[in-house]
C-alpha positions in Angstrom: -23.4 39.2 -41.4 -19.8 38.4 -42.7 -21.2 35.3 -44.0 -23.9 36.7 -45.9 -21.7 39.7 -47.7 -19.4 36.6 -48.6 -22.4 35.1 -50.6 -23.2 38.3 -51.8 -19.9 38.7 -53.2 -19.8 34.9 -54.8 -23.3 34.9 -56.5 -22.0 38.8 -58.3 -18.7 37.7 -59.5 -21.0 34.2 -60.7 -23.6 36.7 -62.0 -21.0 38.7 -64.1 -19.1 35.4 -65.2 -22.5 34.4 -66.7 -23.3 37.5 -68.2 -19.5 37.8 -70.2 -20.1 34.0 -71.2 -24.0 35.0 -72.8 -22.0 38.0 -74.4 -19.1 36.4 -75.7 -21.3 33.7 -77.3 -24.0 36.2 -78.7 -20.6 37.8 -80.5 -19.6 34.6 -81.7 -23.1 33.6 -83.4 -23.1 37.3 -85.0 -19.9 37.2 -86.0 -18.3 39.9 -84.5 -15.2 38.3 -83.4 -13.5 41.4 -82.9 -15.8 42.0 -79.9 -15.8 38.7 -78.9 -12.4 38.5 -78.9 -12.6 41.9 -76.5 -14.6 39.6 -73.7 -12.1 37.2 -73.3 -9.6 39.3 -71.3 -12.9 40.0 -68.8 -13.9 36.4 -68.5 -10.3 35.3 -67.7 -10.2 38.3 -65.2 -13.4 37.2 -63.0 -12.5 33.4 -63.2 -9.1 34.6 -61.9 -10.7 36.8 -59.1 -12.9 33.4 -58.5 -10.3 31.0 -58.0 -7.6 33.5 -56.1 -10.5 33.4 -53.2 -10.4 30.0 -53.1 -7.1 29.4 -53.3 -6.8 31.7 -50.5 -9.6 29.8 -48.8 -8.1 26.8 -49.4 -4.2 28.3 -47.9 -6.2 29.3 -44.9 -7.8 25.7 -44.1 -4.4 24.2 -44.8 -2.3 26.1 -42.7 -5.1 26.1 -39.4 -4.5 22.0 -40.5 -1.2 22.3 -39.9 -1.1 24.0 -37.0 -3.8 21.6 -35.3 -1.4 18.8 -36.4 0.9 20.3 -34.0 -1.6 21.1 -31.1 -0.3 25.2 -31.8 -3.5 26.5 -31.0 -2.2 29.6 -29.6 -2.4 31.8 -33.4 -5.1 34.0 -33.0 -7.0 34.7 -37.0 -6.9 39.0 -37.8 -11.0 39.3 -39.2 -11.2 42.4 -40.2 -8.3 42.8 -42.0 -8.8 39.6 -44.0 -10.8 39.5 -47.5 -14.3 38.8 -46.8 -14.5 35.0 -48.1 -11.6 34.4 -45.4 -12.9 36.4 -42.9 -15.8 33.2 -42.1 -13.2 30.8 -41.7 -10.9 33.0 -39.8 -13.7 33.7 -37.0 -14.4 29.6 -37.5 -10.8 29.3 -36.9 -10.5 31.3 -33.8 -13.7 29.9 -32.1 -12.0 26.4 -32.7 -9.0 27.5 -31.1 -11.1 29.3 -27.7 -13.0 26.2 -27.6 -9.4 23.9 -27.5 -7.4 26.1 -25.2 -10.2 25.7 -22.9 -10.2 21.9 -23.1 -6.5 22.0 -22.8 -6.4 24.4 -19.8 -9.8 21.8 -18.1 -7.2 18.9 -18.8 -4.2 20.5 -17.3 -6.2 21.4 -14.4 -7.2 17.8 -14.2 -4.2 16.1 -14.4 -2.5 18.6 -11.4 -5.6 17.3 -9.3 -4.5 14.1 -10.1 -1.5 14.4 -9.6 -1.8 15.6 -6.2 -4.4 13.6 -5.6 -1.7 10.3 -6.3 1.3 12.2 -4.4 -1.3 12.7 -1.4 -2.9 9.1 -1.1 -0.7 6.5 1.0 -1.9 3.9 -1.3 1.4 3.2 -4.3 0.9 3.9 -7.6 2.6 1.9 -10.8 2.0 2.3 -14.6 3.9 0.8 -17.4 3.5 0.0 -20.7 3.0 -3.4 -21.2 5.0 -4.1 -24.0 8.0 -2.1 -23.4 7.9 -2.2 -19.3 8.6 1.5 -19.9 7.4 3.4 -17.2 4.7 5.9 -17.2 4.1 7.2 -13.9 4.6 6.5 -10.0 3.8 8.0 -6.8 5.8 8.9 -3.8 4.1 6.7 -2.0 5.1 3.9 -4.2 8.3 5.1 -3.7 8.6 5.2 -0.3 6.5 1.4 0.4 9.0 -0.3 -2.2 11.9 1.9 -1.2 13.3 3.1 -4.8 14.0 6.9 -5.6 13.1 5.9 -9.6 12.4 3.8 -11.9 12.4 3.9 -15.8 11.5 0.1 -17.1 9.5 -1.9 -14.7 12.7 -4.6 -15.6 14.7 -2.4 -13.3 12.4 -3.5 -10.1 13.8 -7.2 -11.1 17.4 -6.7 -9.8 15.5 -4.8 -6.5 13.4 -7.5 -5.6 12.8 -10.3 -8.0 9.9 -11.9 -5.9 7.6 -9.0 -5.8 8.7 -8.5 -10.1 7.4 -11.9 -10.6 4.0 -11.1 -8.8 3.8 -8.0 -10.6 4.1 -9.2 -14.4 1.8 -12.4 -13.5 -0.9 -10.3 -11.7 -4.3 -10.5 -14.2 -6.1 -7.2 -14.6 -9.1 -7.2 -12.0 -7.1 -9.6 -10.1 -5.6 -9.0 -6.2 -3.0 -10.5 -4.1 -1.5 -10.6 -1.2 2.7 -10.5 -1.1 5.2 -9.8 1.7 8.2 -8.1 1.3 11.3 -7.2 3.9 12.0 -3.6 4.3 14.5 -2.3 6.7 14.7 -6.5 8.3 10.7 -6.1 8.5 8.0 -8.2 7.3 5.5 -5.8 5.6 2.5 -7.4 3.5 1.3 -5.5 0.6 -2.2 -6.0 -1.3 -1.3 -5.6 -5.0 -4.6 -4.8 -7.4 -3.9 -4.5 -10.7 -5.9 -2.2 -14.2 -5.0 -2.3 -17.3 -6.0 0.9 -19.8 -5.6 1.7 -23.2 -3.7 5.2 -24.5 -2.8 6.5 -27.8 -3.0 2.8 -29.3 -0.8 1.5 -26.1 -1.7 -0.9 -23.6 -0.7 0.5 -19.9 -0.4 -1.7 -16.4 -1.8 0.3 -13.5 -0.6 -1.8 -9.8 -2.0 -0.1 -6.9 0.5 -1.0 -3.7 -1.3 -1.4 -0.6 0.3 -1.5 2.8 -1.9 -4.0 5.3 0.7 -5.2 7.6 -1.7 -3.0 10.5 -5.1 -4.1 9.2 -4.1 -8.0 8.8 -2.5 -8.0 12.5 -6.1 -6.3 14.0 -8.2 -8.9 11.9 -5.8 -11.9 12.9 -5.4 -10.5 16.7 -9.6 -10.3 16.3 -10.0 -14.0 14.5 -7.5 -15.5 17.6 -9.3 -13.8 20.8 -13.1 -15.2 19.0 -11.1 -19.1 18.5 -10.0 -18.2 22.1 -13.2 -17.7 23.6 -15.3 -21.0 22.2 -11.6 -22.9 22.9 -11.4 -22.2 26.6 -15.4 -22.4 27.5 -15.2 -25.9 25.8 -11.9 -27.0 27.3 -12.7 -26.1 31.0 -16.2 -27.6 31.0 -14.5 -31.2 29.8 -11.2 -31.3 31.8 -12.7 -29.5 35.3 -15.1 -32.4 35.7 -12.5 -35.2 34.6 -10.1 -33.7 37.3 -12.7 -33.7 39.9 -13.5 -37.2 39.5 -10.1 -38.6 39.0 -9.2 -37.1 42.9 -12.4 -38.1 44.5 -11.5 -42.1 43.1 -7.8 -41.7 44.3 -9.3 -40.4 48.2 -11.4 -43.1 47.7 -8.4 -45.7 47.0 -6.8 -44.5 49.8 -9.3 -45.5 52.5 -7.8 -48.5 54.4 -10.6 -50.8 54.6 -10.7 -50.6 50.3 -7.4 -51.2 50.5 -7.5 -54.3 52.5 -10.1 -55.7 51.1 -8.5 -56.0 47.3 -6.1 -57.4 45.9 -2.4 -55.4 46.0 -1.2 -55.5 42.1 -4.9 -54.9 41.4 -4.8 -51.7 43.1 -1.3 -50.3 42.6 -2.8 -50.5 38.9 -5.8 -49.0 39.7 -4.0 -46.3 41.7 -1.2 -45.9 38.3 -4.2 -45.1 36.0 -5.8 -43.0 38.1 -3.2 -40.7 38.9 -2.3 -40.4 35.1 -5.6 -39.6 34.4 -5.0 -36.8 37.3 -1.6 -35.6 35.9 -3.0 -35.4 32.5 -6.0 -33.7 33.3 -3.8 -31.2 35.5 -1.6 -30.5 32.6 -4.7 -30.0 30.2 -5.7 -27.3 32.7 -2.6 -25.8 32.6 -2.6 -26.2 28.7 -5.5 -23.6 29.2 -4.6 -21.2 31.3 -2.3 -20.5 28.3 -5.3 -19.7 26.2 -7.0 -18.1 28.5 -4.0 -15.6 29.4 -4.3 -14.7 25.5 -7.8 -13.8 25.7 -8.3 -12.1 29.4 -7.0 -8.8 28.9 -10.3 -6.9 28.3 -9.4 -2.8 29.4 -6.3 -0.7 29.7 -5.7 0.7 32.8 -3.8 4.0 31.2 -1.6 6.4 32.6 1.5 8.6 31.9 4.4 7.0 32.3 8.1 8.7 32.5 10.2 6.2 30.6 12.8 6.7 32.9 11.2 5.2 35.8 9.8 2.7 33.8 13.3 2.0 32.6 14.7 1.6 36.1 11.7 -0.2 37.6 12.7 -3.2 35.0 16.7 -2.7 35.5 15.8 -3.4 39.0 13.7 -6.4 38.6 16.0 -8.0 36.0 19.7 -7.4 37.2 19.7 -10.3 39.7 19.2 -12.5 37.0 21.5 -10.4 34.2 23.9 -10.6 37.0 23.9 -14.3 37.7 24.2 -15.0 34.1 27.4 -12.3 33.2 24.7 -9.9 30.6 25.2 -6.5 30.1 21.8 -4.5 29.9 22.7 -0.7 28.3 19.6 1.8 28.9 20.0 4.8 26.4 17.5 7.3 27.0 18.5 11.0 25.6 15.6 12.7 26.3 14.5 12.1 30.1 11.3 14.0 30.4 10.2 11.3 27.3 6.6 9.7 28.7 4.0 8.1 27.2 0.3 6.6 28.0 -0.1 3.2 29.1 -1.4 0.5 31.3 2.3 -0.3 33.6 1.2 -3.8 34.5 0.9 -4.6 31.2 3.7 -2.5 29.2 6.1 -4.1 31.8 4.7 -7.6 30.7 5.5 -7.2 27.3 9.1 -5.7 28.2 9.9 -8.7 30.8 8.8 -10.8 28.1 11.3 -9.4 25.5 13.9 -8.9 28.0 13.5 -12.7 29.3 13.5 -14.0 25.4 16.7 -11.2 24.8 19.1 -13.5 27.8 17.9 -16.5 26.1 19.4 -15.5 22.7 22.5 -13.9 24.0 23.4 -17.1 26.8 25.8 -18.9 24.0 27.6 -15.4 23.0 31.1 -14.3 24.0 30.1 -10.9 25.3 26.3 -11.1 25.5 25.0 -7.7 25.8 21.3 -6.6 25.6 20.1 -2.5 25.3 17.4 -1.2 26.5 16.0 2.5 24.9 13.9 4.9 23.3 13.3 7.3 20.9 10.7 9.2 19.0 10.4 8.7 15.5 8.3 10.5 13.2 6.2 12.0 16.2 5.8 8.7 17.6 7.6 7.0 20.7 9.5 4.1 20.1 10.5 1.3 22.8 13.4 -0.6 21.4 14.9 -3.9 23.2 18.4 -5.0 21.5 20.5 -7.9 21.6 23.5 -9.5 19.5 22.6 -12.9 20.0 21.8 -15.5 16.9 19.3 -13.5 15.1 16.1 -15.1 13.0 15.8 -15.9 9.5 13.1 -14.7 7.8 11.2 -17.7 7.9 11.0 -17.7 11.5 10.2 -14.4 11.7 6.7 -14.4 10.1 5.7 -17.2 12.6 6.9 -15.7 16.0 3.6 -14.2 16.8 1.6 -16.9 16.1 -0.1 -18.6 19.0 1.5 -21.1 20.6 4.8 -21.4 18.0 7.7 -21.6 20.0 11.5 -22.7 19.3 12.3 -24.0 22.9 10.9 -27.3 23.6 10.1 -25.6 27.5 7.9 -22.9 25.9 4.1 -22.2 25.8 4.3 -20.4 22.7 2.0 -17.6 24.1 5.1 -14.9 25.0 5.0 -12.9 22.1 1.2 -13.2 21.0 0.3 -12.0 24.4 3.0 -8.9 23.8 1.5 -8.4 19.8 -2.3 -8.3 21.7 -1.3 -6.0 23.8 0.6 -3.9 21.9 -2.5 -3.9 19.1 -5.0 -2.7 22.9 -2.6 0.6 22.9 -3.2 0.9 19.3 0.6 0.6 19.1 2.4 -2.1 17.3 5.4 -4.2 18.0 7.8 -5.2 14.9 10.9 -6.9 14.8 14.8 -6.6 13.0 16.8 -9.3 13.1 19.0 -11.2 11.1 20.7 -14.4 12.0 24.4 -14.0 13.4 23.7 -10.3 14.6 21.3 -10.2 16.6 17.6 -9.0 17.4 15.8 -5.9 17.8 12.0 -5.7 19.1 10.3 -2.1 18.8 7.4 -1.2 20.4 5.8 1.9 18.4 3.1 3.9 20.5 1.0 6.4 18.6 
């Protein structure tokens, strides 16, 4: 309706414009150029009133421009008090600026839930800008995995931990890896995945930080018990049989009238080979009943366990042998009525186990001294076995709970596997601190 009155308005003022021009020329060809002269004042008048609307028009569209160039699209356009040619393009105006602040307010609504979305998920968040390594966003989560309260240029994260800055810069978009880090003396592997995106004619980085220290341990503890199984059935069936035989030939040896009937160095030789074949075959069986003690535990027996008693039940079966070798063993327990749910036989496997490896890395100290507590952290109980003997490097430390890796030339290998497998059946975990010259601590973290 506006719209139309506007044209209205246009196609009179033309109309009269037209009609003064006709005029003014029929005066000129009649020669009346008093009269003529008496249009011109009228013609000037209406191309006046023509261009002051679209001057106006035009002020109008320049200063909405303006304000769009700013992103002020707050200004809300007065219609009806506006001349009618403005009054289109103010209603144009303020539908543009409904339609914006509607966009705006979608996208702010948007990037909260995104935000709270990143702040929620335990998976790390990292965005820079690839050219500047200025940073444009991270999560608490990424904060709390890595261990930094801020960061401004990803360059920063070099003087932190130079290792994992490396893997960052050279990680392709698309592209995944697997890196391990030391947080608080623990090993903890991280799965970096890496985007890259395009905003406002800048190239951003996105790194998504993982944590799979728990899912790697439950696949390796699952790839180990399957070797486990195919190793042991194929073991016994060859050495049981090679045993047997070797011990009916020595009985056989033995009987006096074979014996007199052969030669002497002939059989002492015979006898030799024969009893290696035995000792070896013996040892191979031995060999795997390690494996197999890896792979027997099936079922948890659970029950609620007081600490406390299981505290004492172990200071009882180990002082004899803490005595005998001049250790100290400090329980600290704070809270006595502290239980928690788990097969005994077992749990006090895995402690013995510790405890047993804790006296042989304090036996060369001064004071040896070993501690025995617990504690709940985070709402979840936490066994801790201490000691201040020589500590492990970190090399050594990713490679204790592998299968059969031992540093003393006596050991199996199968200690702390069996204690990780077990641990992993309580859907617990067991993680170590250590560092070399101050000692060890083992922590076994119940859920």
């Amino acid at each position: 309706m506006i719209f139309k009155r506007y044209e209205w308005q246009l196609l009179l003022r033309i109309l009269i414009l037209f009609l003064l021009l006709c005029a003014a020329a029929f005066l000129l060809a009649a020669k009346l150029y008093p009269f003529a002269l008496a249009t011109v004042p009228l013609i000037v008048y209406v191309i006046a009133g023509i261009m002051q609307q679209h001057t106006k028009v035009q002020q109008e569209v320049q200063e909405f421009a303006e304000a769009a160039q700013y992103r002020d699209f707050s200004r809300h356009y007065a219609i009806q008090s506006a001349p009618a040619n403005v009054q289109v393009l103010r209603k144009g105006f303020n539908e543009i600026n409904t339609t914006f602040k509607t966009i705006n307010r979608e996208r702010e609504t948007q990037y909260h839930y995104l935000q709270k979305i990143l702040e929620l998920v335990g998976t790390g968040i990292l965005s820079y800008e690839q050219e500047t390594g200025e940073i444009g966003w991270i999560n608490e989560s990424f904060k709390g995995i890595i261990d930094v309260p801020y960061l401004k240029n990803i360059s920063s994260l070099q003087k932190r931990n130079a290792d994992l800055y490396d893997e960052i810069i050279k990680l392709k978009s698309g592209g995944s890896k697997v890196v391990s880090i030391i947080k608080d003396q623990q090993q903890v592997k991280l799965q970096l995945m890496a985007s890259v995106l395009r905003s406002e004619n800048k190239i951003y980085k996105l790194v998504a930080f993982q944590n799979v220290s728990d899912a790697m341990d439950e696949s390796e503890s699952n790839a180990w018990s399957k070797l486990l199984n195919v190793m042991t059935h194929e073991i016994m069936n060859s050495v049981a049989p090679i045993s047997s035989l070797a011990d009916t030939l020595k009985n056989r040896l033995k009987r006096t009238d074979l014996n007199a009937a052969s030669s002497g160095n002939n059989l002492e030789d015979l006898e030799l080979g024969i009893d290696t074949i035995k000792r070896r075959s013996e040892g191979l069986l031995k060999f795997t009943e390690s494996y197999r003690s890896l792979n027997k535990i099936t079922k948890l027996e659970l029950q609620t366990l007081p600490v406390y008693d299981l505290f004492e039940n172990l200071n009882t079966l180990m002082l004899p042998t803490l005595e005998k070798k001049n250790i100290e063993l400090d329980i600290i327990l704070r809270d006595l009525s502290l239980s928690i749910d788990a097969d005994i036989n077992l749990l006090e496997q895995v402690l013995i186990n510790l405890l047993v490896n804790a006296i042989e890395a304090v036996k060369e100290q001064a004071e040896p001294a070993i501690s025995l507590s617990a504690e709940v952290v985070n709402n979840k109980t936490v066994l801790k076995v201490s000691d201040n003997g020589t500590g492990m490097s970190p090399e050594l430390m990713e490679k204790i709970f592998i299968p059969f890796f031992s540093t003393r030339k006596t050991g199996s290998g199968i200690g702390l596997s069996l204690c990780k497998q077990i641990m992993l059946m309580h859907k617990g975990n067991i993680q170590v601190q250590s560092a070399e010259g101050k000692g060890t601590v083992f922590l076994l973290q119940f859920n």
